[in-house]
C-alpha positions as CSV (number, residue, x, y, z in Angstrom):
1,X,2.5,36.1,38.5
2,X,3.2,35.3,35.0
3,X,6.6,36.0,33.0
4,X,7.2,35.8,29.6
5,X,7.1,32.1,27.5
6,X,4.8,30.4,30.6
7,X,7.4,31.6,33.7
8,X,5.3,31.7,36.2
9,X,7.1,32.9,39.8
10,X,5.4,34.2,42.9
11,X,7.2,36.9,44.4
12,X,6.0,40.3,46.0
13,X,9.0,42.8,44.3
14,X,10.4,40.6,41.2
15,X,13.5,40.7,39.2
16,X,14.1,40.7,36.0
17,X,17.7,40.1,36.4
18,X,20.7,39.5,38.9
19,X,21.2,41.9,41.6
20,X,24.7,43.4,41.7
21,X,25.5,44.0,45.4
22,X,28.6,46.8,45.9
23,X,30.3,46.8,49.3
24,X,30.6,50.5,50.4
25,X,33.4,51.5,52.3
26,X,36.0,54.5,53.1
27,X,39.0,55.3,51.4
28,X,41.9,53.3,53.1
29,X,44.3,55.0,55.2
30,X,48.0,55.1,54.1
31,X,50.8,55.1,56.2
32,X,51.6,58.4,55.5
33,X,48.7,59.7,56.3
34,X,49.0,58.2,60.0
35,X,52.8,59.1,60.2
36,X,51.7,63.1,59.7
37,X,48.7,62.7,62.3
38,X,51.3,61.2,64.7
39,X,53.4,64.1,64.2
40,X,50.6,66.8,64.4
41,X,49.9,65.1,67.6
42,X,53.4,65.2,69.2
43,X,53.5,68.8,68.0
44,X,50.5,69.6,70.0
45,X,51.5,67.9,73.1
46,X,54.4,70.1,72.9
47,X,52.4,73.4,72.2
48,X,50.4,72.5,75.7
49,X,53.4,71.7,77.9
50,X,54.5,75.4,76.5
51,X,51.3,76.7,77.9
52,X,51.9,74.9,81.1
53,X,55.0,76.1,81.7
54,X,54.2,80.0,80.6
55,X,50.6,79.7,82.8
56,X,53.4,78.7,86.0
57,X,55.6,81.7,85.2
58,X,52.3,84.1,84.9
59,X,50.9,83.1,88.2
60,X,54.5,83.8,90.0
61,X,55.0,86.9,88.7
62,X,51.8,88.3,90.0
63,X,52.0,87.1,93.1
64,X,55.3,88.9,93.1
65,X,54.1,92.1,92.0
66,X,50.9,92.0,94.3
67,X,53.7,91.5,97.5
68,X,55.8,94.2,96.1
69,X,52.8,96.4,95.8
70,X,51.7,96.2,99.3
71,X,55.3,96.5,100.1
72,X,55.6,99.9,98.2
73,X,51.7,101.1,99.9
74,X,53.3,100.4,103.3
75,X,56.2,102.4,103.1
76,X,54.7,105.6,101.4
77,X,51.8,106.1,103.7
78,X,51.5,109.6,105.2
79,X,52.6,109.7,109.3
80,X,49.5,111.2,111.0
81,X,51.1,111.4,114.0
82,X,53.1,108.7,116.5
83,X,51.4,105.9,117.7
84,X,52.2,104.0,120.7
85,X,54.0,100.9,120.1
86,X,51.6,98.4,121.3
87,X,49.2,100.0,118.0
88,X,52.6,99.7,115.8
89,X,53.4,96.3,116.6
90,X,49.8,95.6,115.9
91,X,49.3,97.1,112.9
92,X,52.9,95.6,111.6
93,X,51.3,92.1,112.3
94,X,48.3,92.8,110.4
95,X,50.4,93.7,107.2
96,X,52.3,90.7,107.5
97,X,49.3,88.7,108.5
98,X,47.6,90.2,104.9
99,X,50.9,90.0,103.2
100,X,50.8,86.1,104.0
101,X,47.6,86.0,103.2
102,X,47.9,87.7,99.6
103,X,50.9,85.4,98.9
104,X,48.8,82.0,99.9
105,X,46.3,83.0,97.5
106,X,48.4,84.1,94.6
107,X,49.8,80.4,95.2
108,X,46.5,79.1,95.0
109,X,45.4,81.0,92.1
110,X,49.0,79.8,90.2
111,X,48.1,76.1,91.6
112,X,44.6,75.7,90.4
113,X,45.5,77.6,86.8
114,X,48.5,75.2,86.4
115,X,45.9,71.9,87.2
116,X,43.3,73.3,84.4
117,X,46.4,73.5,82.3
118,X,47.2,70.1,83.3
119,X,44.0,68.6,82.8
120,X,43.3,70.3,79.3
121,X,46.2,69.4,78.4
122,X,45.5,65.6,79.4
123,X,42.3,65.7,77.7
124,X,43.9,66.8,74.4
125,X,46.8,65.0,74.0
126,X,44.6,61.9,75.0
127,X,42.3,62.9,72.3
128,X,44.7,63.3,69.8
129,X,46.6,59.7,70.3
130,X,43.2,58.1,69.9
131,X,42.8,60.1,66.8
132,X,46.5,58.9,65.3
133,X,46.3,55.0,66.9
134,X,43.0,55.2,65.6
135,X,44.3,55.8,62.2
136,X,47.4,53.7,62.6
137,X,45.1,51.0,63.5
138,X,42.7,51.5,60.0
139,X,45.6,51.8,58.1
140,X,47.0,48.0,59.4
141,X,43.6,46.6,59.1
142,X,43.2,47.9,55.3
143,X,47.0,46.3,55.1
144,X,46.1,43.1,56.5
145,X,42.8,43.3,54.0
146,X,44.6,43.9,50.9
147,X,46.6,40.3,51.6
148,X,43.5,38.5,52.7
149,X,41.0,39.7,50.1
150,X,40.3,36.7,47.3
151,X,42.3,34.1,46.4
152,X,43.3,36.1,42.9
153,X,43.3,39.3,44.8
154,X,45.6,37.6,47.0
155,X,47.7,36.0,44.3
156,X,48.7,39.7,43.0
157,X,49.6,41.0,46.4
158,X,52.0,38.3,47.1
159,X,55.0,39.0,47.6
160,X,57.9,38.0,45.5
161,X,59.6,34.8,47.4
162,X,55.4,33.5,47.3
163,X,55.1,33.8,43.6
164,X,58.7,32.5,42.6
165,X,57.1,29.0,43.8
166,X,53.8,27.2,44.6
167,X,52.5,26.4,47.8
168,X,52.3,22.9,47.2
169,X,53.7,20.6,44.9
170,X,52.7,17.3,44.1
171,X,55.2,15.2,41.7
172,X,55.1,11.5,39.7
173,X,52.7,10.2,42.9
174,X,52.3,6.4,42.6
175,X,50.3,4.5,45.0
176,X,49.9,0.7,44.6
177,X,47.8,-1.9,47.2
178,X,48.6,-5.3,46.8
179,X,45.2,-8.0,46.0
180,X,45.1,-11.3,46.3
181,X,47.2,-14.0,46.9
182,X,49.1,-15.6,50.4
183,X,50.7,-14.1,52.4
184,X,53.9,-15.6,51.6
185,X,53.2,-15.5,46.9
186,X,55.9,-13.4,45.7
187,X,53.8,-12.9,42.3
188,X,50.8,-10.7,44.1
189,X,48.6,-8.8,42.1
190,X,48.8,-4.9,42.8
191,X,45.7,-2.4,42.1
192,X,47.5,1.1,40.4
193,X,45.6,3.4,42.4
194,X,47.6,6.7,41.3
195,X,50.2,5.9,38.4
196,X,52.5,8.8,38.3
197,X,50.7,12.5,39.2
198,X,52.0,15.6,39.3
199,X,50.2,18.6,40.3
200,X,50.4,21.8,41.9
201,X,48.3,24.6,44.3
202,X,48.8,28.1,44.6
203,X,48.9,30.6,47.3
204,X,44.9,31.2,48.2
205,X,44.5,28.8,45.2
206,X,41.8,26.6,45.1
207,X,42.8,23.0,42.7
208,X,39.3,20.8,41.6
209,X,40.3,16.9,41.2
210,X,37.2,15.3,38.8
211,X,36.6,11.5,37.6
212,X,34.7,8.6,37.5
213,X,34.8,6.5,41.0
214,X,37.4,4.6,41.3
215,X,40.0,6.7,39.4
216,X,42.1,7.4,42.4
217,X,40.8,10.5,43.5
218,X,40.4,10.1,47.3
219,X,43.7,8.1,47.4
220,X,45.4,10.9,45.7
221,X,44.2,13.2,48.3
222,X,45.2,11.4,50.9
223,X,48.6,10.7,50.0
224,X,48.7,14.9,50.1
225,X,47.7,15.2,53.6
226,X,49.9,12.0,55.0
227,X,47.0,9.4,55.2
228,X,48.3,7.1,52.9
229,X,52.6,6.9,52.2
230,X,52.9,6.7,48.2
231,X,55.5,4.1,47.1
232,X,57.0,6.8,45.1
233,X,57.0,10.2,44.4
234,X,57.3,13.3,46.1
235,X,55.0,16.2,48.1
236,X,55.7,19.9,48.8
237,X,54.4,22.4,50.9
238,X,55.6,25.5,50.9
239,X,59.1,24.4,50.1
240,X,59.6,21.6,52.3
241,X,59.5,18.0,51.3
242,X,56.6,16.2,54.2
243,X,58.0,12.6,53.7
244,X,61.5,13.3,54.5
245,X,59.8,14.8,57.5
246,X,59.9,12.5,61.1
247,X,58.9,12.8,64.8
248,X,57.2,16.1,66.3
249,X,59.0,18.0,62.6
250,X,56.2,15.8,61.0
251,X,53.5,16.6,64.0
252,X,54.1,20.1,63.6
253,X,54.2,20.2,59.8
254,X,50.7,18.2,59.8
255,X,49.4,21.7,61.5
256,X,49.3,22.7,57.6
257,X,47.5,19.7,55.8
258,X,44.2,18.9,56.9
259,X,41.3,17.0,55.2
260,X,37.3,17.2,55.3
261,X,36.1,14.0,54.8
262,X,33.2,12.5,52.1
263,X,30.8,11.4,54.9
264,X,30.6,13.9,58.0
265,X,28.9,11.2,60.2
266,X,31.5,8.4,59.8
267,X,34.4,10.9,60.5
268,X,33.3,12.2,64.1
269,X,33.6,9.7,67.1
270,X,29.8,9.3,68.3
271,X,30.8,9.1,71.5
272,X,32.6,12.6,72.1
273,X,30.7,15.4,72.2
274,X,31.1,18.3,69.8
275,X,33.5,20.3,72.0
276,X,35.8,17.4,72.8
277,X,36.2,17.0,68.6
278,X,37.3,20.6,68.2
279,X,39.1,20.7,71.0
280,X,40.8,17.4,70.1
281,X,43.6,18.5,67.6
282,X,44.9,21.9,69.6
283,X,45.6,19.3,72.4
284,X,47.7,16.7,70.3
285,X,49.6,19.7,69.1
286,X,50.0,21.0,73.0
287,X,48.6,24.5,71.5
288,X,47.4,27.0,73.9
289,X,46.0,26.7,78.2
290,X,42.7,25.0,78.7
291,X,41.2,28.2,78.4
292,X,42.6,29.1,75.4
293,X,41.8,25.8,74.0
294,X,37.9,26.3,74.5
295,X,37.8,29.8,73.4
296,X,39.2,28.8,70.2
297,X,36.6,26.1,69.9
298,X,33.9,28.9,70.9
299,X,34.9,30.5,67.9
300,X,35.6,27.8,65.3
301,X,31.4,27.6,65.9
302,X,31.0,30.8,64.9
303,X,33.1,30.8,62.2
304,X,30.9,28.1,60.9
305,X,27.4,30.0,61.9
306,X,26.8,27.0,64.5
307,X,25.7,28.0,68.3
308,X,27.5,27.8,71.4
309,X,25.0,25.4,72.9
310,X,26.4,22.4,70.2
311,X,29.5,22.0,72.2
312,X,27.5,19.8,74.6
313,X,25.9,18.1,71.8
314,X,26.7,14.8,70.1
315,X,27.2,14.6,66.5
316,X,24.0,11.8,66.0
317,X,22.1,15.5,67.0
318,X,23.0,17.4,63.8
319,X,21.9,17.6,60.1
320,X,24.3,16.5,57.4
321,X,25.1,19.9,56.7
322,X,25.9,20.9,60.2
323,X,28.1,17.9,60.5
324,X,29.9,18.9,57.4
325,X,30.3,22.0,59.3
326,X,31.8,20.8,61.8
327,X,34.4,18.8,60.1
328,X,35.5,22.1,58.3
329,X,35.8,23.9,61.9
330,X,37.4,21.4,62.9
331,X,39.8,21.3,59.7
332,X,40.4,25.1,60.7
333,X,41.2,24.3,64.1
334,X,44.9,24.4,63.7
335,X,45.1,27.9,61.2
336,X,46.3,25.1,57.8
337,X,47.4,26.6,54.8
338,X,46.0,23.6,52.6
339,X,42.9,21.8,53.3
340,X,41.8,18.8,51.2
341,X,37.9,18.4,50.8
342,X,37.1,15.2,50.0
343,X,33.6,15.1,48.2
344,X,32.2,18.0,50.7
345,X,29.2,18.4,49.6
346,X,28.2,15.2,48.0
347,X,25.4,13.9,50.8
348,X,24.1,17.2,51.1
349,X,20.5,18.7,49.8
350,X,21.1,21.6,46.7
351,X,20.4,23.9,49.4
352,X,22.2,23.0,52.2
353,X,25.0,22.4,49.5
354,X,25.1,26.4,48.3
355,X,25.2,27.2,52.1
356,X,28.0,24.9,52.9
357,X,29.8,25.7,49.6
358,X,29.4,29.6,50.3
359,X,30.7,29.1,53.9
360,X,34.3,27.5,52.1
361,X,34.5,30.4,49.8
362,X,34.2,33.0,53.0
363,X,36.4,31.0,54.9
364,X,39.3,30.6,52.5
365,X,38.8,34.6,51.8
366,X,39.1,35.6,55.6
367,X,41.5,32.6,56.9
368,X,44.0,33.0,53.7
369,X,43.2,29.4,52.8
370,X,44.3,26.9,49.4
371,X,41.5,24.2,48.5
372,X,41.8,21.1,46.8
373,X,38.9,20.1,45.9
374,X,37.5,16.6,45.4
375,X,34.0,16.1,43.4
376,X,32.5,13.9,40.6
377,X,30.2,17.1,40.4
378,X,31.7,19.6,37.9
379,X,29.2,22.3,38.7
380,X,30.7,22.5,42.1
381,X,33.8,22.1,40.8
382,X,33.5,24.7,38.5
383,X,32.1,27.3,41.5
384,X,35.0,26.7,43.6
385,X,38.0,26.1,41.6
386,X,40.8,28.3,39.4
387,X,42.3,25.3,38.0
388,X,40.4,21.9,37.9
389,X,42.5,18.4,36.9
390,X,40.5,15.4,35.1
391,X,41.9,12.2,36.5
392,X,41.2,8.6,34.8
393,X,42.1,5.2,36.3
394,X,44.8,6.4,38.0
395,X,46.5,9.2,35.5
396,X,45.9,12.9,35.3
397,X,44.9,13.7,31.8
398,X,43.9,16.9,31.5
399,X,44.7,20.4,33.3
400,X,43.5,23.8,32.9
401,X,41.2,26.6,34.2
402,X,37.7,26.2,34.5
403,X,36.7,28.0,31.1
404,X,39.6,25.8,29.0
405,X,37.4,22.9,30.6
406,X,33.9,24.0,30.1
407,X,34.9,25.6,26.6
408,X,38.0,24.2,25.0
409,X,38.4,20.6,26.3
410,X,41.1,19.2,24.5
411,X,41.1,15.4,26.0
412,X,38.2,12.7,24.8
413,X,37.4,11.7,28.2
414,X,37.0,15.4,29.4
415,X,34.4,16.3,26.5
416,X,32.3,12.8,27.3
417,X,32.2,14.0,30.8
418,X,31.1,16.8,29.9
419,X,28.8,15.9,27.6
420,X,27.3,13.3,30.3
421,X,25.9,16.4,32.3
422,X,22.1,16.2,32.3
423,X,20.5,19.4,30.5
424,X,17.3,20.4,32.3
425,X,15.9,20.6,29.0
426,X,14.1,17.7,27.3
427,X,14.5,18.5,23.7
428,X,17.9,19.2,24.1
429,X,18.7,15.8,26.2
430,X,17.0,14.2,23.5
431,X,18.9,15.4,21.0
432,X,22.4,14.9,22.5
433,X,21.6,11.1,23.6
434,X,23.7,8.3,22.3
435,X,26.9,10.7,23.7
436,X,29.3,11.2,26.9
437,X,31.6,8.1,27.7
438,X,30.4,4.5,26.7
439,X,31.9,1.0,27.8
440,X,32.9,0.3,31.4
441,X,36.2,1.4,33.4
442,X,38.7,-1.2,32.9
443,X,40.0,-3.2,36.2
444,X,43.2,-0.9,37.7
445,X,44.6,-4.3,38.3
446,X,45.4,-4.2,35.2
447,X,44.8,-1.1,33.1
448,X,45.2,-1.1,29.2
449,X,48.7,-0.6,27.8
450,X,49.8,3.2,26.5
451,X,46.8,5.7,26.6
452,X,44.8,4.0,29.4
453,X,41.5,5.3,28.3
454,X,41.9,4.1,25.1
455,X,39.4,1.1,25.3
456,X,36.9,3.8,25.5
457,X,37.9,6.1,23.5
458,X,36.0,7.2,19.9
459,X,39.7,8.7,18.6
460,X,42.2,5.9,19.4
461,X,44.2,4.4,17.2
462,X,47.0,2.0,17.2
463,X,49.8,4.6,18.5
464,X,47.7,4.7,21.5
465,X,48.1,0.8,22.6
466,X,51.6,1.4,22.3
467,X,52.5,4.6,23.5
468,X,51.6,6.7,26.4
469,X,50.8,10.3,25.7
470,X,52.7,13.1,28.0
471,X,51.2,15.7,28.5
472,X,51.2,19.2,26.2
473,X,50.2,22.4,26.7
474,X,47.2,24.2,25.0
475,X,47.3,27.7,26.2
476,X,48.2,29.3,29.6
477,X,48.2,26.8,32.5
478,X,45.8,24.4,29.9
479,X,47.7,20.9,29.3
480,X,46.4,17.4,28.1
481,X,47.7,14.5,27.6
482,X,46.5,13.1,24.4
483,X,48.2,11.6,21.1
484,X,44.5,12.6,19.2
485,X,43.4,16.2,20.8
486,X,40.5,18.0,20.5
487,X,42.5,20.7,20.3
488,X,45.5,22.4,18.5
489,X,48.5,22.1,21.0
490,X,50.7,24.9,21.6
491,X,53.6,22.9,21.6
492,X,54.4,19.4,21.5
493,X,56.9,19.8,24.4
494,X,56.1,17.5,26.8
495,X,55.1,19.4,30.5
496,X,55.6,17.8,33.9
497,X,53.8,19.7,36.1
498,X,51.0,22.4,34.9
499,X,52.0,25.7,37.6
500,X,49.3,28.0,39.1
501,X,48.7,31.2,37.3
502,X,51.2,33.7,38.3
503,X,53.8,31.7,39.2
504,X,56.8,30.4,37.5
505,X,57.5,26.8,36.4
């Protein structure tokens, strides 16, 4: 088939635009509507133990009146004459012998209605606390929902003590490794990995680190989740400090931070099956029976749409995307409130990189997860993240929400990396060649003096080699740091750290 301006497509039922998909569902269920069906129901049971008790009293009273009756027949029967004693005596035991009789069965009769009454009753009151648990359980489910929905959805729903404060707080990070030089030189060279970075993540928040290799990305990350110990600085999560943390207060706060790593292969032991590396963190942590243990691995894989049968498996017997996969189940295995992606996607086909970026989306949605993301690729950045951060050799320069990015980048480096994305138009590459970044990263042994991107830079001027910009703000949760913006500043108050929408600084 043939579209217009030579799109050609092949396709039996073809679109001529995006579908919009609406998830249909029932009105939720309130608590008050399941306190008043709880109360019809008790209000019913009591209705049928009154009919119990009445159906009792029925059944007694006319087995009482059938025994007076007979009682009252006996007595006012005519006297035909005198019969002999032997007949009298007989005929006195066959009125008692009927008398008993009448009376067993009246018992009976009271007995059997009184089980029917039973039973029906049984049967509704039964049916009726199905109906309200039922209920009570739709209206939990739809409670539980509305906290879990989507990372903004959750960010309204939070309550107050979440959104006085973020989830986790990164603030002035350094990290230096030492080059060169014996082992006994007291002048060694040092390479300034992460120089000072402040940052911070949300509830259900997911945070997008961007930059050239080599501008301290990865380290930065790791430093978050406890791989690397910064020689200064501080990190956060959920109000407590992890490096004044020691012995099992450290263990159990690691529960919290966990990392998916750039290459899948390289960070799963080839010689322990698949099983054995889910299974591997809940038994450092002591969490759960052998049983349990194994069930929860049983369902990491199907969290992850992998099948049962790769528990036996090895991870040389997977595709790159399945052993990414794994590495996120096995992120999840512990329930963490922050997980650090480290380039998750980066050795994956386009299409095994949609599946395994969709899969993170649904995950963080239904486990009530915060992301930070770590990608030279600002397309996937810009799919997962709320807030994305633009790191150079070592410093965080710019801040904001995806749009202030993509639209109003205020910092030189952010627009040439933008403008170094390839357009999958000729004419329009073409046109825009000759821009993006030019000149090569200078050594982080020993980076330029003030604005460290200045060497680079089609803007700088001689305020730059001397002092360091701090960063400013340029709308709500958009700061740069920049002596020569691309954009007008909001104030020229300098900001330390750049808080998560909703929250307060």
């Amino acid at each position: 088939m043939k579209g217009p301006e030579g799109h050609v497509f092949a396709c039996f039922h073809p679109v001529s635009g995006p579908l919009d998909l609406t998830l249909l569902s029932e009105p939720p269920v309130t608590a008050e509507e399941a306190a008043a069906v709880a109360a019809e129901a008790e209000q019913k049971a009591e209705e049928l133990a009154e009919k119990i008790e009445l159906t009792k009293a029925e059944a007694t009273d006319e087995a009482e009146a059938t025994e007076a009756a007979d009682a009252t027949e006996s007595a006012d029967a005519p006297e035909d004459g005198k019969p002999e004693a032997s007949d009298a005596a007989a005929e006195a035991d066959d009125a008692a012998t009927g008398d008993a009789k009448d009376e067993a069965k009246a018992e009976e009769k009271a007995e059997a209605a009184a089980e029917e009454a039973d039973a029906e009753a049984a049967e509704a009151e039964a049916a009726v606390v199905a109906k309200a648990t039922a209920v009570v359980e739709a209206a939990e489910a739809e409670a539980v929902a509305a906290t879990v929905a989507t990372p903004r959805e959750e960010s309204k729903a939070a309550p107050a003590a979440k959104a006085s404060r973020p989830l986790l707080e990164v603030v002035d990070l350094v990290k230096e490794f030492p080059v060169g030089g014996g082992a006994f030189s007291r002048n060694k060279a040092v390479v300034h990995a992460v120089s000072g970075v402040s940052l911070s993540l949300g509830y259900g928040e997911t945070f997008g680190l961007v930059g050239e290799s080599g501008c301290g990305k990865t380290t930065l990350g790791r430093m978050i989740v406890g791989l690397e110990k910064p020689n200064s600085g501080r990190v956060t999560l959920d109000g407590t400090e992890v490096g004044s943390l020691r012995g099992k207060a450290l263990r159990r706060h690691r529960r919290d931070l966990q990392m998916m790593f750039q290459d899948p292969y390289a960070s799963l032991d080839p010689r322990m099956r698949v099983g054995a590396i889910l299974r591997e963190p809940l038994q450092i942590q002591s969490i759960g029976s052998a049983q349990e243990q194994m069930a929860r691995v049983s369902e990491l894989l199907d969290e992850v749409g992998l099948p049962k049968s790769a528990l036996e498996r090895f991870p040389h017997e997977f595709s790159g995307g399945q052993r990414q996969r794994i590495g996120l189940a096995r992120a999840l295995a512990l329930h963490p409130k922050v997980i650090v992606a480290d380039e998750p996607v980066s050795a994956l086909d386009v299409s095994i990189r949609a599946q395994v970026l969709n899969l993170m989306k649904r995950l963080q949605a239904s486990h009530d997860l915060s992301y930070v993301v770590i990608s030279h690729d600002l397309a996937v950045v810009k799919y997962l993240a709320d807030r994305i951060g633009v790191m150079y050799l070592g410093k965080m320069v710019e801040v904001g929400s995806g749009q202030d990015i993509y639209e109003r980048a205020a910092h030189p480096y952010t627009a040439g990396l933008l403008e170094a994305i390839p357009v999958p138009e000729p004419e329009l590459e073409r046109a825009k060649r000759g821009g993006g970044i030019k000149g090569e990263l200078p050594s982080p042994v020993a980076p330029p003096s003030g604005c460290r991107f200045r060497t680079r830079c089609p803007l700088a001027q001689d305020r730059c080699a001397v002092e360091e910009p701090a960063m400013r703000l340029f709308g709500d949760g958009h700061a740069a740091a920049c002596h020569f913006p691309l954009q007008t500043p909001v104030s020229d108050t300098p900001v330390t750290v750049a808080t998560p929408a909703g929250t307060a600084e």
